[in-house]
MIRO-742351 format. One record per residue (C-alpha): residue number from 1; residue in three letters; x negated, y, z negated. Coordinates in steps of 0.25 Angstrom, whole numbers, always signed. Each point is the difference from the previous one (the first is absolute). Layout:
! residues N
PT  bavo  vovex  xx  yy  zz
PT  NUM  Ala  X  Y  Z .
...
***
This chain:
! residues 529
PT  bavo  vovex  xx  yy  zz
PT  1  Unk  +73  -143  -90 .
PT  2  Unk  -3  +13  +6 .
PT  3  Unk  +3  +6  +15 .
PT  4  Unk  -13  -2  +0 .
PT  5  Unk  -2  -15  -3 .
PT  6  Unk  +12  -1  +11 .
PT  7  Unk  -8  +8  +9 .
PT  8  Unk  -12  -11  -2 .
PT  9  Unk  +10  -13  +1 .
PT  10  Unk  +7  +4  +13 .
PT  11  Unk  -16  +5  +7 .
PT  12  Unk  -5  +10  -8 .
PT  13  Unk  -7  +8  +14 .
PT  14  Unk  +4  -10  +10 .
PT  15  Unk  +5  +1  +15 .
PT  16  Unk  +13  +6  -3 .
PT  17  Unk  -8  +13  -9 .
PT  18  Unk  -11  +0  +12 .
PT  19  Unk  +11  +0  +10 .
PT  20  Unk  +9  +8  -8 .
PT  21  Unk  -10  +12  -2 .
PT  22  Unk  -6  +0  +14 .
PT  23  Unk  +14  +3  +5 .
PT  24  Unk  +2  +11  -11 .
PT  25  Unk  -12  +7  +2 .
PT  26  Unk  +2  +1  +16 .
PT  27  Unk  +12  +12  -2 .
PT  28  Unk  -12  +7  -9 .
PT  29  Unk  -10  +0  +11 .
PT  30  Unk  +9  +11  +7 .
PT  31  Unk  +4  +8  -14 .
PT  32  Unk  -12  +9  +2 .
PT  33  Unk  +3  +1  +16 .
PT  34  Unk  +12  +9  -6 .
PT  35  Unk  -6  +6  -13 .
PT  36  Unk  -10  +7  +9 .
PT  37  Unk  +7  +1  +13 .
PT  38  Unk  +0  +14  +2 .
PT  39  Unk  -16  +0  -2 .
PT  40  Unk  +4  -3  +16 .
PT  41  Unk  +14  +2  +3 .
PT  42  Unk  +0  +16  -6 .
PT  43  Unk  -15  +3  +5 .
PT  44  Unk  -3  +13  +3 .
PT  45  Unk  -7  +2  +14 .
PT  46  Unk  -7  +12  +4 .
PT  47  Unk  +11  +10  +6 .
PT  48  Unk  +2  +15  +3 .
PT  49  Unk  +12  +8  +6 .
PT  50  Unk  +6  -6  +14 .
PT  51  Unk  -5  +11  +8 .
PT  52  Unk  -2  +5  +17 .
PT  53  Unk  -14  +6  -3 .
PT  54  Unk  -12  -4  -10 .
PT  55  Unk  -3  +14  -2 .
PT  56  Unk  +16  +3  -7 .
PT  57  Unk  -7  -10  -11 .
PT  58  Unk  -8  +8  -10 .
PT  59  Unk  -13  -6  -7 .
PT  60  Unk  -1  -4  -16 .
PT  61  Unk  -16  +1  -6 .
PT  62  Unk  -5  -12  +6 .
PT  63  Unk  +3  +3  +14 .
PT  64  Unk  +12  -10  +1 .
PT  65  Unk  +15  +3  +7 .
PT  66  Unk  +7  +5  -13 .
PT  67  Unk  +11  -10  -3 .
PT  68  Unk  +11  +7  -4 .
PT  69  Unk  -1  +14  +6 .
PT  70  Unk  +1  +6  +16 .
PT  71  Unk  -2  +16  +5 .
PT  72  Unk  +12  +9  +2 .
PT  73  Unk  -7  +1  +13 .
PT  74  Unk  -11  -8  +9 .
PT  75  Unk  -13  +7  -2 .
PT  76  Unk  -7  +2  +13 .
PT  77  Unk  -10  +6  -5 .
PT  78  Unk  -6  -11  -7 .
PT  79  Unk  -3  -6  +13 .
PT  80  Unk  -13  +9  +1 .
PT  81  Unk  -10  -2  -11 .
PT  82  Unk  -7  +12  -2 .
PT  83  Unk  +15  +8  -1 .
PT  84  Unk  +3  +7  -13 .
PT  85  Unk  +17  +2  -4 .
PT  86  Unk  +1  +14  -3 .
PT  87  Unk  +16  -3  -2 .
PT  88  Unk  +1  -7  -13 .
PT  89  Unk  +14  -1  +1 .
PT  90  Unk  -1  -9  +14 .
PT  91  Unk  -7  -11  -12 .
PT  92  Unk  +14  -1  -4 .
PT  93  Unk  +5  -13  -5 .
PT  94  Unk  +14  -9  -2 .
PT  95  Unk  +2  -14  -2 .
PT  96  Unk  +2  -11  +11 .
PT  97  Unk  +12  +3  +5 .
PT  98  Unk  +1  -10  +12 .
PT  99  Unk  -5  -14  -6 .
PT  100  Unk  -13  -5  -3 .
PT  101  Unk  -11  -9  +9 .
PT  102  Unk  -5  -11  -6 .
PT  103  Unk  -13  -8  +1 .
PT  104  Unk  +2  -12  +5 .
PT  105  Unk  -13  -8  +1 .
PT  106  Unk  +3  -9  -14 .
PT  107  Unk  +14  +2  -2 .
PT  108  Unk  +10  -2  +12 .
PT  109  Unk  +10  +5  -9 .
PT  110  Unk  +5  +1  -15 .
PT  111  Unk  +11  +6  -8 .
PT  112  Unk  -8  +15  +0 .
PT  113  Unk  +0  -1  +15 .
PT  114  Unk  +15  -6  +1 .
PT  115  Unk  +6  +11  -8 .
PT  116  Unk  -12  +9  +0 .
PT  117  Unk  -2  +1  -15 .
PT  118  Unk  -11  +10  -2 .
PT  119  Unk  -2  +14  -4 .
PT  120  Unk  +11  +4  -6 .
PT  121  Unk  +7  -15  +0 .
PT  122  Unk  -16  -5  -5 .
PT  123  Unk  +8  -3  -15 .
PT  124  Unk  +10  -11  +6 .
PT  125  Unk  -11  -10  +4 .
PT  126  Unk  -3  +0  -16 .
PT  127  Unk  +16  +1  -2 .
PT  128  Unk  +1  -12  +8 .
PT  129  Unk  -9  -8  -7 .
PT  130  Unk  +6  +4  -13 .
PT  131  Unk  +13  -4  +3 .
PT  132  Unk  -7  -13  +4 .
PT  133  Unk  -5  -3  -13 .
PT  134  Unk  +13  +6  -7 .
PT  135  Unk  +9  -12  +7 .
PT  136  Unk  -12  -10  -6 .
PT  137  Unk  +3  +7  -14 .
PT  138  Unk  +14  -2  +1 .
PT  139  Unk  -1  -14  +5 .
PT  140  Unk  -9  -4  -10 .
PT  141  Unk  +12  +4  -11 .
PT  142  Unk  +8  -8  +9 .
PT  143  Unk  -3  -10  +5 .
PT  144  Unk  -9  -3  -15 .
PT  145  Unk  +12  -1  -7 .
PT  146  Unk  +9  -8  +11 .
PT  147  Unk  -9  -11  +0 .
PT  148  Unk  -1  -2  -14 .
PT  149  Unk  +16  -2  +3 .
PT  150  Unk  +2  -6  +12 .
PT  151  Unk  -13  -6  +0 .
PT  152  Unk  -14  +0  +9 .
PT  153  Unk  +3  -6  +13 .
PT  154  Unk  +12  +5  +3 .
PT  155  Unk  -5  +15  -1 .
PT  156  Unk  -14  -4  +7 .
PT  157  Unk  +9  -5  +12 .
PT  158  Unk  +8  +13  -2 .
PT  159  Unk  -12  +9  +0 .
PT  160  Unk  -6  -7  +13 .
PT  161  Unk  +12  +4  +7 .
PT  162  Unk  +0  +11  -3 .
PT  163  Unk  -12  +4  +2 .
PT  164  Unk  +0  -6  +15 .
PT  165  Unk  +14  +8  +2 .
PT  166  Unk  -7  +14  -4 .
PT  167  Unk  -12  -2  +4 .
PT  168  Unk  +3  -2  +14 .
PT  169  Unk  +12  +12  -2 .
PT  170  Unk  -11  +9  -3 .
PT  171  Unk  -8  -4  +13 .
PT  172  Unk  +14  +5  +7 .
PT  173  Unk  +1  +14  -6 .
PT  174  Unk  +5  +9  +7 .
PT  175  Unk  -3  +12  -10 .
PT  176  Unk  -7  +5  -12 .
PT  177  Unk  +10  -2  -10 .
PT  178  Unk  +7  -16  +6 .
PT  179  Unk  -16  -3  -1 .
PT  180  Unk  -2  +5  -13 .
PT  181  Unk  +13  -9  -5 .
PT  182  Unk  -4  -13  +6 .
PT  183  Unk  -14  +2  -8 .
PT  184  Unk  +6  +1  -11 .
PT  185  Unk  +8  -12  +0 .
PT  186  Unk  -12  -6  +6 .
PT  187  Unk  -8  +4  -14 .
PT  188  Unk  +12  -6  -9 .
PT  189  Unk  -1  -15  +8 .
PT  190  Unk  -16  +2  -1 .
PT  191  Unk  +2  +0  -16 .
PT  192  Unk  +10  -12  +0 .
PT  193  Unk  -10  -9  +8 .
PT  194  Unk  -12  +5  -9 .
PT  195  Unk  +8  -3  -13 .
PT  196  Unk  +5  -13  +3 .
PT  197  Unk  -11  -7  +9 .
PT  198  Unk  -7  +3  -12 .
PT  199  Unk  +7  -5  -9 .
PT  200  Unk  +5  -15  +8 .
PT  201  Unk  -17  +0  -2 .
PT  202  Unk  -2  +0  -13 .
PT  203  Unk  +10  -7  -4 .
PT  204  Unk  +0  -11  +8 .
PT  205  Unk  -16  -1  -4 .
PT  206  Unk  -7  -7  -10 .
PT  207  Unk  -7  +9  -12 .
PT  208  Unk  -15  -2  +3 .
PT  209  Unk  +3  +2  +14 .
PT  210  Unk  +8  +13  +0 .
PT  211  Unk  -12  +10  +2 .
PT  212  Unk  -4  -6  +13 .
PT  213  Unk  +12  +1  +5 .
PT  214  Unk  +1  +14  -3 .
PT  215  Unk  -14  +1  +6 .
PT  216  Unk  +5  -6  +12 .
PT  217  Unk  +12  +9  +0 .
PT  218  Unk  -7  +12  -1 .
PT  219  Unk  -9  -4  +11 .
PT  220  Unk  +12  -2  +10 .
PT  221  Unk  +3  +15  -2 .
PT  222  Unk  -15  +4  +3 .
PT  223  Unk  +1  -7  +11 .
PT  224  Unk  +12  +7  +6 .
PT  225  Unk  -9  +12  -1 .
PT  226  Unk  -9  -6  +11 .
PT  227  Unk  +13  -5  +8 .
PT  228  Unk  +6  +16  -1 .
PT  229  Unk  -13  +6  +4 .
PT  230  Unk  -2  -14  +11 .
PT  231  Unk  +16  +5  +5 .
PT  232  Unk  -3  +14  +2 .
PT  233  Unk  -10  +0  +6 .
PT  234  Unk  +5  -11  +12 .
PT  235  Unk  +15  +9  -3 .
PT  236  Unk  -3  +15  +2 .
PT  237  Unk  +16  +2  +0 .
PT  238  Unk  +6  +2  -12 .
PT  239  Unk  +13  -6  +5 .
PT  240  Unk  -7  -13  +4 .
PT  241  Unk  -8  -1  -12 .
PT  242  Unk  +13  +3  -8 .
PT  243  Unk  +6  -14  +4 .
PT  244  Unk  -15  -8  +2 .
PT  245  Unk  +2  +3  -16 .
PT  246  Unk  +16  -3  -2 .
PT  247  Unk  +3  -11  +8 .
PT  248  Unk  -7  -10  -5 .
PT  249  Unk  +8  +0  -14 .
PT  250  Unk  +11  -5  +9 .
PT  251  Unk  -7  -14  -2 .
PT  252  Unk  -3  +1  -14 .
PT  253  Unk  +14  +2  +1 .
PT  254  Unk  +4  -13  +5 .
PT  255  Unk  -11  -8  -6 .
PT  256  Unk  +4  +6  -15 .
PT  257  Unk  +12  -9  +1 .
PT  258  Unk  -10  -12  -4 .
PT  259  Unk  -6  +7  -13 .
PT  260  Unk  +3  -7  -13 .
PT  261  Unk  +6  +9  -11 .
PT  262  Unk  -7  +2  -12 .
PT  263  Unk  +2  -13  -10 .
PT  264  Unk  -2  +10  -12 .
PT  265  Unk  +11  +9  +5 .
PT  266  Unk  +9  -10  +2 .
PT  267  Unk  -3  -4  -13 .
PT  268  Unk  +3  +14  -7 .
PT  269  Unk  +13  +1  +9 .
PT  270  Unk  +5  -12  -6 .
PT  271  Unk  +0  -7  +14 .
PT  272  Unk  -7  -13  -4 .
PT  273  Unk  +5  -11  +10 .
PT  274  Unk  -5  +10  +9 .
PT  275  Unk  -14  +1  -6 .
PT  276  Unk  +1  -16  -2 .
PT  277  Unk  +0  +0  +16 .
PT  278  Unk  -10  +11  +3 .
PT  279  Unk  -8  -8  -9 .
PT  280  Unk  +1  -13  +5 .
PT  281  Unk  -3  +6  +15 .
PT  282  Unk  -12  +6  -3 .
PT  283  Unk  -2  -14  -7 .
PT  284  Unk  +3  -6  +12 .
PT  285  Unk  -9  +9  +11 .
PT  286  Unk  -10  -2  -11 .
PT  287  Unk  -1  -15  +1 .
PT  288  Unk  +6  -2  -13 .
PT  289  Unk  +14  -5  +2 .
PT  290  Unk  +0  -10  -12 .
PT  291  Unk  -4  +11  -9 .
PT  292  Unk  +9  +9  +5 .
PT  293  Unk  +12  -11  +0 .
PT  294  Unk  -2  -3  -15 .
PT  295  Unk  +5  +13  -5 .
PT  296  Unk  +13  +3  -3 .
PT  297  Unk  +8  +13  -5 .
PT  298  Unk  -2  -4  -14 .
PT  299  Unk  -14  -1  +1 .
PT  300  Unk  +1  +13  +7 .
PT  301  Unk  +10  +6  -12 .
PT  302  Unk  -10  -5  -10 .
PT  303  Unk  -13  +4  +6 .
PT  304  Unk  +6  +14  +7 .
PT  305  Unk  +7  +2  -15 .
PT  306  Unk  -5  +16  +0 .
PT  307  Unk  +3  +3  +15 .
PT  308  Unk  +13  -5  -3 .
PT  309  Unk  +3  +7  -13 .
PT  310  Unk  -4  +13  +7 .
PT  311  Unk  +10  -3  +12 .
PT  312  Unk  +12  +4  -13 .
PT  313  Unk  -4  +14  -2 .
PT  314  Unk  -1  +10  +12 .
PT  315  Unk  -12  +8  +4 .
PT  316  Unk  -2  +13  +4 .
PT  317  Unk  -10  +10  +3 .
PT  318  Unk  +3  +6  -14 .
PT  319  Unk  -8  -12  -5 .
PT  320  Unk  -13  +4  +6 .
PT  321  Unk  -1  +11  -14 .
PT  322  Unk  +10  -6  -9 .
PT  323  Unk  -11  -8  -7 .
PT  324  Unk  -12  +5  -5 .
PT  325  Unk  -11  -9  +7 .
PT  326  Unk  +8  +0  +14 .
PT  327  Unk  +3  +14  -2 .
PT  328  Unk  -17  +2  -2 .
PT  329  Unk  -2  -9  +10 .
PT  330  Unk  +9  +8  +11 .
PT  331  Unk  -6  +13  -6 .
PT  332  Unk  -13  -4  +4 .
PT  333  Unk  +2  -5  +13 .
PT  334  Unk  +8  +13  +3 .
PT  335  Unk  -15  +5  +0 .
PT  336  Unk  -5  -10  +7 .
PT  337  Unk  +8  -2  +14 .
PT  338  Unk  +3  +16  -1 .
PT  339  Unk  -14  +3  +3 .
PT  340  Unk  -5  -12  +8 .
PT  341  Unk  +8  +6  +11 .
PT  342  Unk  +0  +14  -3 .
PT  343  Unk  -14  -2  +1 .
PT  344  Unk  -1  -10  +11 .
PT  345  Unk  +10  +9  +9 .
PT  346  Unk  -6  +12  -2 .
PT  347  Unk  -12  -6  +7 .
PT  348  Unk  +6  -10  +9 .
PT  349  Unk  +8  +9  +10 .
PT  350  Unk  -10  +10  +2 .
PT  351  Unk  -9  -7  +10 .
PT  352  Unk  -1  +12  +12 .
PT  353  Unk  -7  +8  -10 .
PT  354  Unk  -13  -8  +1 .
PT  355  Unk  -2  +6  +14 .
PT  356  Unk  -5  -13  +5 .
PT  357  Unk  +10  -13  +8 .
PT  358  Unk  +13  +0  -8 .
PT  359  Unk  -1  -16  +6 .
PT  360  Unk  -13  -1  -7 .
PT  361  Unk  +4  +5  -13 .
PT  362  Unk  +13  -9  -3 .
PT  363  Unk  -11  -11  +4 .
PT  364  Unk  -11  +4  -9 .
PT  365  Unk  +12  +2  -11 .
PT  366  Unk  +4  -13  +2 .
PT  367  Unk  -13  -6  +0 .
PT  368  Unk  -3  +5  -15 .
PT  369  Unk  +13  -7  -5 .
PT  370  Unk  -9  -14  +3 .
PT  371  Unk  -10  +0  -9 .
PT  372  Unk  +8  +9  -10 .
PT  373  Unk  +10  -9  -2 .
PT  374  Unk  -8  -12  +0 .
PT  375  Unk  -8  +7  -11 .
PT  376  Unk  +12  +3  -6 .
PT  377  Unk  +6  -15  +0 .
PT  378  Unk  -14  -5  -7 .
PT  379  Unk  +1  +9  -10 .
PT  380  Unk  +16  -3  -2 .
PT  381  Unk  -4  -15  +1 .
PT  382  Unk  -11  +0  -11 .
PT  383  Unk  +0  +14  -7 .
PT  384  Unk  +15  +1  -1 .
PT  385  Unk  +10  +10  +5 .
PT  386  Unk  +0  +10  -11 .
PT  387  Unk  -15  +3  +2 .
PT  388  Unk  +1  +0  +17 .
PT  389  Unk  +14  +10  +0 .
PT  390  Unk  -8  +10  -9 .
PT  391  Unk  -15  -1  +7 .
PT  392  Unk  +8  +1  +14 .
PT  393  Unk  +8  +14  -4 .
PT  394  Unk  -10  +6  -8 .
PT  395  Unk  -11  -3  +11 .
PT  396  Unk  +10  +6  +10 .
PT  397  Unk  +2  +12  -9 .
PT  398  Unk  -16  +2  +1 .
PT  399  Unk  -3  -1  +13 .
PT  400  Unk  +12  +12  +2 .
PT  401  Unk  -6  +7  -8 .
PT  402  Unk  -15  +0  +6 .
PT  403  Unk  +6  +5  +13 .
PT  404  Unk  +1  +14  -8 .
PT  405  Unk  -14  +2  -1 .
PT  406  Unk  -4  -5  +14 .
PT  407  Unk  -3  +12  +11 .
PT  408  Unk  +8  -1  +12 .
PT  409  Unk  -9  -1  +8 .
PT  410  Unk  -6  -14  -4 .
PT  411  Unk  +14  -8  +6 .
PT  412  Unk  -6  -12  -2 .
PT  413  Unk  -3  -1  -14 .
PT  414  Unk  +16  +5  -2 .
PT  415  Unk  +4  -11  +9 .
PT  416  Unk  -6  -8  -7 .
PT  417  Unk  +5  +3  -12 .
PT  418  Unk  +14  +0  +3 .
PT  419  Unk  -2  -14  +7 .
PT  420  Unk  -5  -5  -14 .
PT  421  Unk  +14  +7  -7 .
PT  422  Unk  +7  -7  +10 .
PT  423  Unk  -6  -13  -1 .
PT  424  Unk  +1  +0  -16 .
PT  425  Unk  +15  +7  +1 .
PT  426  Unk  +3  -14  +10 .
PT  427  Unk  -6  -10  -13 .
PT  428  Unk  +9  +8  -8 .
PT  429  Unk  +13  -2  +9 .
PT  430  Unk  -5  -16  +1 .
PT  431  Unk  -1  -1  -15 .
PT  432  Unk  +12  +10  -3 .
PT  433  Unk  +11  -11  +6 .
PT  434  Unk  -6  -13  -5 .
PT  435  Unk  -2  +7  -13 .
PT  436  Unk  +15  +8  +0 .
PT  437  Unk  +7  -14  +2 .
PT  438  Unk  -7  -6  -10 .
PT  439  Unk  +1  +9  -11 .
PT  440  Unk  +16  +0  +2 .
PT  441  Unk  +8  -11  -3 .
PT  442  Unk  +8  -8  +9 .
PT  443  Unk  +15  +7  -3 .
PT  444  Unk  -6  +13  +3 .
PT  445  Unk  -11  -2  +7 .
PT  446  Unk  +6  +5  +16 .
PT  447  Unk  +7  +12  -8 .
PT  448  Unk  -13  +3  -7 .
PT  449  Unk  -9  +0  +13 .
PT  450  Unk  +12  +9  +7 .
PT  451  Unk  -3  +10  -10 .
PT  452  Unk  -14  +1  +1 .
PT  453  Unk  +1  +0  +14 .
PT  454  Unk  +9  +12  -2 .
PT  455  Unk  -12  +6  -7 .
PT  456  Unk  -11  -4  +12 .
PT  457  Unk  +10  +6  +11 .
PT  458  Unk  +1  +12  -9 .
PT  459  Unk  -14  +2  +1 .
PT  460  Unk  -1  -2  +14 .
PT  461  Unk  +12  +11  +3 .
PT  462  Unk  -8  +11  -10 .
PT  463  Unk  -16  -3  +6 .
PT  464  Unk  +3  +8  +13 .
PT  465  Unk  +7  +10  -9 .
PT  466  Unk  -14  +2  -9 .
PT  467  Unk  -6  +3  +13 .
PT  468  Unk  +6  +14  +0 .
PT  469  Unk  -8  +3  -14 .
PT  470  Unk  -11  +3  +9 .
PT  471  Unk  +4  +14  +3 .
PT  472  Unk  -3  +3  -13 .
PT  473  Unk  -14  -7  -4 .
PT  474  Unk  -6  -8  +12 .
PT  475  Unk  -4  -12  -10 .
PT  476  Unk  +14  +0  -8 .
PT  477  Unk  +6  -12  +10 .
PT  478  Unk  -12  -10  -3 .
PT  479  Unk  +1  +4  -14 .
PT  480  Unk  +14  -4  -2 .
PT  481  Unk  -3  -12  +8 .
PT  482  Unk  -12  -4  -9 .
PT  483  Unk  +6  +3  -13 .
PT  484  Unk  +13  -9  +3 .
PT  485  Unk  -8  -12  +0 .
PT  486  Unk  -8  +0  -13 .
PT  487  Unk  +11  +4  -8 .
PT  488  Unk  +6  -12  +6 .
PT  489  Unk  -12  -8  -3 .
PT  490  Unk  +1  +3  -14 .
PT  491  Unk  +13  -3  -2 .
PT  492  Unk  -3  -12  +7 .
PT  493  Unk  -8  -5  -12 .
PT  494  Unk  +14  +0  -8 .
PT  495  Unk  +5  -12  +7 .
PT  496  Unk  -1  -16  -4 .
PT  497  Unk  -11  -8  +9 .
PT  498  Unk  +10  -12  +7 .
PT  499  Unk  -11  -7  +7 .
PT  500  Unk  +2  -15  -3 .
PT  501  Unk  +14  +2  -8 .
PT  502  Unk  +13  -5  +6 .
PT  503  Unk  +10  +9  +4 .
PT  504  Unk  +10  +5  -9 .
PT  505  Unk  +15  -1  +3 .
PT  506  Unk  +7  +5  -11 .
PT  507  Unk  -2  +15  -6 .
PT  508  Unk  -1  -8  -13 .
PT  509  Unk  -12  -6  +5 .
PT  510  Unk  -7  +12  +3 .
PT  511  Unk  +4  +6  -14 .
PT  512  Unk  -5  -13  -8 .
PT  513  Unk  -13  +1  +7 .
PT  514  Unk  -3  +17  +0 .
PT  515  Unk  +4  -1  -16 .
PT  516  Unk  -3  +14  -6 .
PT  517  Unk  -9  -5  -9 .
PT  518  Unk  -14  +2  -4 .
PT  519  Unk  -5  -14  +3 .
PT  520  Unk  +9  -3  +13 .
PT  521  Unk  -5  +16  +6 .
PT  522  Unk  -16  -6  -1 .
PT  523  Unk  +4  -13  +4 .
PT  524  Unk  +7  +9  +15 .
PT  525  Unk  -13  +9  +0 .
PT  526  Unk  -9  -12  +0 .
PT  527  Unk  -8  -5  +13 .
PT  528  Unk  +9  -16  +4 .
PT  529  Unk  -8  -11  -5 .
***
């Protein structure tokens, strides 16, 4: 008997899985809340040097208060219009020397205005951000290894806290620098709930039924792009918002304690009274008590003989190359997570640069996840998750692309454009995760999605960086954007479909399954029957 047929005899997708995923996908819903949070909380308002007079402000080409500059001394004489300067050297400038004013009609206040980071302070709001995504990286190495040792619900609990500690910290900062350290550790227990809510989901769900639960996984983070933009706009301080986003992991805190550990882990620890129990509750909650009273640990010994073999020998991250399919299969998805967020960030945290409601465009960003992802999950469902990773990517890629023969001046058709690589770049994130934890087996399956969550959060802290290439070629940062999907589409093409296969838990079943040969490569490359 397989974990699977265990899954079928204690309820297969019954109360306890509904219940059990609902309360796991709750903590997702605000994930995006901080992915994007400075979209809000480090906007830029309109500003220009604090100032006695309006006419000590000079003018830039479009007749607007230049932002960053001030004259040596107030011009009188541009009081009359039809006076000429004579003097040139009374147009003398300097930078703001006494502070800046800021518009306050959308944003009451943000970290810019607390700590006034423009002009020659403009880079910290991208160092900021950075940071950020550097604390995610290094919780995904983590947290992804911890959990593989320690086990999932304990570090999901863990990583709740946290975040509800820092989170709320962050809102109390009372400088640059203690702001920029609370993110970070705010980024590091983002990447312990993503990992392990994850991962309680899929393993705790039958094998015909895992893609609707990453459907309905990934839709919890779209979601929480319509609360973020919902938030800010009721929320126009960034201290408040801060805390609207932070505090509520304080009761997926407490509410954490009630989540079942995974069976299959507990299996591969070698802790099997313990999955007997977990087993037998779920068993219970799902109606099923007789069944679930009729195993025992020697049923569980013989039929969880391959989890518990792999419990002798320990695993680390090493084991992600050491064999040649796993080793192919980690190369790949290098590729894959890499630039799904490097991609997906570089067009994501942009959103003042449409020169329409910031409010507006976080929604209509949002929005596009809808049908993407349900598109995605069709094609996932029926096609398989081979095909939907690499159409999503290489589509992404494309529609980047197009942006570099589109004029300026048509604004909507570029919107348009990049709301489509959004939109596929959102499928490809929603397919990434189910497809990740199922190509890895169980014994390393948290170390392997901490890894390539390493890879994504890389991506994410080099896409602002890319944005500095535009110095030297004005299309170079959409071409690097575009590029990095396609080439990840491709290598895509490189990795076995999993639709309708169980889930591997030993790195012996992967092995025996990605044989090297001829006949078992086609048999990889073929569409599921």
């Amino acid at each position: 008997m397989t974990f699977a047929e265990l899954l079928e005899q204690v309820g297969s997708m019954g109360r306890f899985q509904i219940i059990h995923v609902t309360l796991l996908v709750l903590p997702i819903l605000l994930m995006a809340s901080h992915n994007i949070l400075q979209n809000f909380t480090a906007a830029t308002p309109g500003h220009h040097c604090h100032i006695a007079i309006v006419i000590a402000i000079p003018v830039d080409g479009n007749q607007h208060p230049e932002k960053c500059l001030r004259f040596i001394s107030a011009q009188w004489q541009l009081l009359d219009p039809n006076a000429t300067i004579t003097n040139e050297t009374e147009m003398d400038t300097e930078p703001c020397m006494d502070g800046w004013i800021y518009d306050k009609s959308v944003f009451t206040s943000t970290i810019i205005t607390e700590w006034d980071l423009v002009c020659g302070s403009r880079t910290l709001k991208q160092m900021a951000q950075s940071i950020y995504m550097a604390g995610v990286l290094v919780g995904a190495i983590v947290f992804g290894s911890l959990s593989d040792k320690f086990g999932r619900k304990s570090l999901l609990i863990w990583s709740c806290l946290q975040m509800a500690i820092t989170g709320s910290c962050a809102a109390f900062s009372s400088n640059f620098t203690m702001y920029c350290v609370f993110r970070f550790l705010t980024g590091m227990a983002l990447s312990g709930i993503n990992l392990n809510c994850m991962s309680l989901s899929v393993e705790w769900t039958p094998t015909k039924l895992r893609a609707a639960v990453g459907m309905v996984t990934g839709y919890s983070y779209s979601i929480g792009q319509f609360i973020l933009a919902g938030l800010a706009y009721v929320i126009p301080d960034w201290r408040w918002l801060q805390l609207a986003v932070s505090v509520p992991y304080f009761i997926f805190f407490f509410y954490g304690w009630w989540f079942t550990e995974s069976a299959r882990w507990l299996a591969t620890a070698g802790k099997l009274n313990q999955a007997l129990k977990e087993l037998q509750k779920v068993a219970r909650i799902n109606g099923r008590k007789e069944e679930g009273d009729k195993l025992s640990v020697e049923d569980l010994r013989a039929s969880l003989q391959k989890e518990m073999s792999s419990a002798k020998s320990t695993h680390t991250a090493a084991d992600l190359v050491r064999t040649p399919s796993v080793r192919r299969i980690s190369w790949c998805l290098c590729f894959v997570w890499f630039s799904t967020s490097f991609a997906y960030y570089g067009l994501a945290m942009d959103l003042q640069n449409f020169g329409v409601s910031i409010y507006l465009i976080q929604v209509v960003y949002g929005a596009v996840d809808i049908p993407a992802k349900l598109i995605g999950f069709f094609m996932i469902s029926f096609i398989g998750r081979r095909v939907t990773q690499a159409s999503a990517l290489i589509l992404a890629g494309l529609a980047i692309l197009a942006n570099i023969f589109v004029p300026q001046d048509l604004q909507t058709l570029r919107t348009l454009l990049a709301v489509f690589g959004k939109g596929c770049l959102a499928a490809s994130f929603n397919c990434a995760f189910l497809y990740t934890g199922e190509l890895y087996p169980t014994v390393i399956r948290q170390t392997g999605m901490g890894f390539v969550n390493t890879l994504a959060r890389v991506g994410g802290i080099v896409a602002p960086l890319v944005q500095m290439t535009s110095e030297y070629l004005p299309s170079l940062p959409l071409i690097i954007y575009g590029a990095a999907p396609i080439v990840s589409g491709i290598a895509t093409c490189f990795l076995p479909e999993t639709r309708n296969m169980p889930l591997p838990d030993t790195i012996e079943d992967v092995e025996s399954a990605m044989g090297w040969g001829s006949e078992t490569w086609v048999l990889f490359l073929s569409p599921p029957a």
